[in-house]
N, C-alpha and C positions, 0 to 999 in steps of 0.2 A: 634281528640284525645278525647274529652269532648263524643260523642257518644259512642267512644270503652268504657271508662270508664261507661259511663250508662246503657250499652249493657252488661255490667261481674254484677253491682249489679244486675241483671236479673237471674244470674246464680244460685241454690244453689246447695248444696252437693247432693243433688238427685235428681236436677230439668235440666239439660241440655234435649236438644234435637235435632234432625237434620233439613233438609230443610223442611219433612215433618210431624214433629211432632206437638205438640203444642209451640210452644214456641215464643217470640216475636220476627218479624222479624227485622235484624239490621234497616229498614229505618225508625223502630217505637220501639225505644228501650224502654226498661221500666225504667221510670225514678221515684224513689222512693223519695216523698218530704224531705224537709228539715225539722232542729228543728224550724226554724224559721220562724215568720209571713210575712217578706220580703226575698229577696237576691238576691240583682241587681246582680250578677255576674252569674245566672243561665241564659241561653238563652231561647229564646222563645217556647221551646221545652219543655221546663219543665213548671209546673201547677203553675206556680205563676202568678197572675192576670190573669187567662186564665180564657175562657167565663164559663169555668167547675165550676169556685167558684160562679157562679150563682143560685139559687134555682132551678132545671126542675119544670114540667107539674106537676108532684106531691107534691111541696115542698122540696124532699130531695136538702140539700148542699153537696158536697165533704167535706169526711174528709180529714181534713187538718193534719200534721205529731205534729204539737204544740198542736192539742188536741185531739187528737189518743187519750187517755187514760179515756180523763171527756166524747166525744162523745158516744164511744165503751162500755164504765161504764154506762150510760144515754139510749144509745137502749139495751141494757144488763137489763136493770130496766125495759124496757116497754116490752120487748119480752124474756119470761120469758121458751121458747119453749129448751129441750137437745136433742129431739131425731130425727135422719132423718132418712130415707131408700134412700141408693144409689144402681139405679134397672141399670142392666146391662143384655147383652145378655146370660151370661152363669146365672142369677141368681140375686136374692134380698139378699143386705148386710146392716143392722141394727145395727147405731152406738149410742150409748147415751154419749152425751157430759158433762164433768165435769165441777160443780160450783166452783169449788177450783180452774179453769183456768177461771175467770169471762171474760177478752180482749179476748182470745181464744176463747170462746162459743159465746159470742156475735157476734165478726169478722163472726163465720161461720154461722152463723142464716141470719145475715145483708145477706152476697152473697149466703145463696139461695133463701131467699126470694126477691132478686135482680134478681136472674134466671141466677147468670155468671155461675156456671159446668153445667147446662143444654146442651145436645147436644157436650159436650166437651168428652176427654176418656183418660183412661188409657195410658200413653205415658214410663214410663219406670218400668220393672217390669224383679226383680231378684229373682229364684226361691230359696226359703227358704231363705229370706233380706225382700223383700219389694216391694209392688204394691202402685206406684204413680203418682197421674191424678190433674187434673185442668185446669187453663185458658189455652184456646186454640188463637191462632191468626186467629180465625174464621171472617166472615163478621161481622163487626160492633162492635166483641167483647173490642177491645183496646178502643173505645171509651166511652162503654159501663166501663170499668173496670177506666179511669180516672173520669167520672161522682159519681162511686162510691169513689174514693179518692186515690191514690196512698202514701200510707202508708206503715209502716213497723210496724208490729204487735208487745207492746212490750214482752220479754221475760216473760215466768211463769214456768221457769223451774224448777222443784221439781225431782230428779234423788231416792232419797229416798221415796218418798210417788207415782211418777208414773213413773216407768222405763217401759224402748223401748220391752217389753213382747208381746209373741204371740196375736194379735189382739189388739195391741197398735194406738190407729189414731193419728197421730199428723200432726203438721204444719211443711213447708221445711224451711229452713233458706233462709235470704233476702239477705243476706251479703255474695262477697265473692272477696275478696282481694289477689292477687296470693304477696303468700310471707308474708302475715300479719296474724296475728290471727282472725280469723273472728269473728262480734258480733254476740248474740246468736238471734238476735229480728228475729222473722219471717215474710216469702210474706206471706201474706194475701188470696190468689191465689190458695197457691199448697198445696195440704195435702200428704200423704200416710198413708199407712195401714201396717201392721208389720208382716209377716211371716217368722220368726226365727226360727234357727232349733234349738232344745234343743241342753245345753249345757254341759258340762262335769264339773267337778273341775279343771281338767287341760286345758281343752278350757279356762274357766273363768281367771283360774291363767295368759293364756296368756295374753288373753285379756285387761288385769291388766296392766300386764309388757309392753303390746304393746304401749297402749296409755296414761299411767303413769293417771290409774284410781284405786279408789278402790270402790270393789263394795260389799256393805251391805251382811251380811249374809242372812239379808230374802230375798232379792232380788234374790241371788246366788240360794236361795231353789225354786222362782222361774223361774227362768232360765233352772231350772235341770228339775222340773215338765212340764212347759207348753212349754219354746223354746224360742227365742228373741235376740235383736240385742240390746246387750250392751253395745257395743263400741260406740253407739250416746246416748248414758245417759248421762245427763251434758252439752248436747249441741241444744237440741230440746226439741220443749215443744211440751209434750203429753197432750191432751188436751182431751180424749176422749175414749171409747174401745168399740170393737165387739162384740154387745153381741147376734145377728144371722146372721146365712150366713159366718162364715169361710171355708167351704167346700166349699161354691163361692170363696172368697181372692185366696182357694187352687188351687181350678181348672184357673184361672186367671194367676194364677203363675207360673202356670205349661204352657202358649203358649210359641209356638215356638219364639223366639227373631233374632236381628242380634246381629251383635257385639256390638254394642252399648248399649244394654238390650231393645231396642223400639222395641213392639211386632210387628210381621208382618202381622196381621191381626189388623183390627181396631178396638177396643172396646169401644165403647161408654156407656156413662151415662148420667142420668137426675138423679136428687136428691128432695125427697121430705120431708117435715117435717110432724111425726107422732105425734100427739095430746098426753102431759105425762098423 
């Protein structure tokens, strides 16, 4: 029961996958720390005195979930880098990350300069919603991804100053409780990218009504201009935007899928940070 439970925080709202996607297999669920510096009642499964809170070869320690926030704040101040390039086979897509998400930008600087979406890909992508990639259950990567820390990023969600608009990057959510309201804090792991189809006034007005949201008038004006997925404003934190290579996202979005939205062809990426 303790693993089914570990195995669903694994889950978010756009991060499932099947036997061959990426995603973590149940015998290696992903177990997301605690607030706390101890708790004897987690089994030995989970990263508490595990050999991972040891310094590697380099120095790095695992972050730990009680200080996610001074850690993340602290490599935030020494690596001072927004921008990456994620090169894939249809094309190079250029994100520049926001300082008004400081946890957000750091978290994504930390795992690529750790090398975890290296060689990982695109695992579920809905055309005109959203292209969304990250840790993959590749050789060595689960181990690789607790050395870095198994945390949950916290929240920075700003729905008024960065709404889910065309070429939105954000982080997926960590959290996902069947029957409960989910927290808004993010994996650290899985991002996407936001290709939303413009919106209408009466799209929006539903939108509204659907999920008992109200959304800013200048948001609305952009929705109408660029296109976007406003029904996750409020709930993810955008942490970042496209500012070359949407005509890549486009073409990406546009593979064939199954039913599930996981492409049938395999796309891969590596991610590189560009000097500001």
């Amino acid at each position: 029961m303790r693993n089914l439970v570990y195995f669903l925080l694994a889950l978010t709202i756009i991060g499932c996958g099947n036997s061959d996607g990426p995603v973590i297999s149940p015998n290696k669920p992903l177990v997301f720390d605690t607030d706390e510096v101890q708790d004897s009642t987690i089994s030995d499964t989970a990263v508490v005195n595990s050999a991972f809170d040891t310094a590697d070869a380099s120095g790095w320690k695992r972050i730990r979930q009680f200080e996610v926030k001074d850690r993340l704040l602290a490599y935030g101040e020494e690596h001072k880098e927004t921008r990456f390039k994620i090169t894939t086979t249809y094309g190079d897509i250029k994100v520049k990350l926001y300082n008004s998400t400081p946890l957000h930008r750091a978290n994504m600087i930390l795992m690529i300069k750790q090398g975890l979406f290296n060689n990982t890909r695109f695992y579920r992508i809905t055309q005109n919603f959203i292209i969304q990639a990250g840790f993959t259950d590749g050789p060595g990567a689960y181990e690789r991804m607790r050395t870095i820390g198994q945390y949950k990023v916290p929240t920075e969600v700003n729905a008024n100053k960065r709404p889910h608009v065309r070429g939105a990057f954000a982080m997926a959510g960590a959290d996902l409780y069947p029957g409960k309201t989910r927290k808004k804090d993010s994996n650290p792991f899985t991002f996407y990218i936001v290709d939303g189809a413009i919106q209408t006034e009466t799209s929006l007005k539903g939108i509204e009504d659907t999920y008992g949201i109200t959304i800013s008038e200048s948001n609305k004006k952009k929705y109408m201009d660029k296109g976007g997925a406003p029904h996750l404003d409020d709930q993810y934190t955008v942490c970042g935007e496209v500012y070359s290579g949407m005509n890549i996202v486009k073409k990406i979005s546009k593979v064939k899928t199954n039913s599930s939205d996981h492409p049938e062809e395999r796309i891969y990426l590596t991610i590189d940070l560009i000097e500001n």
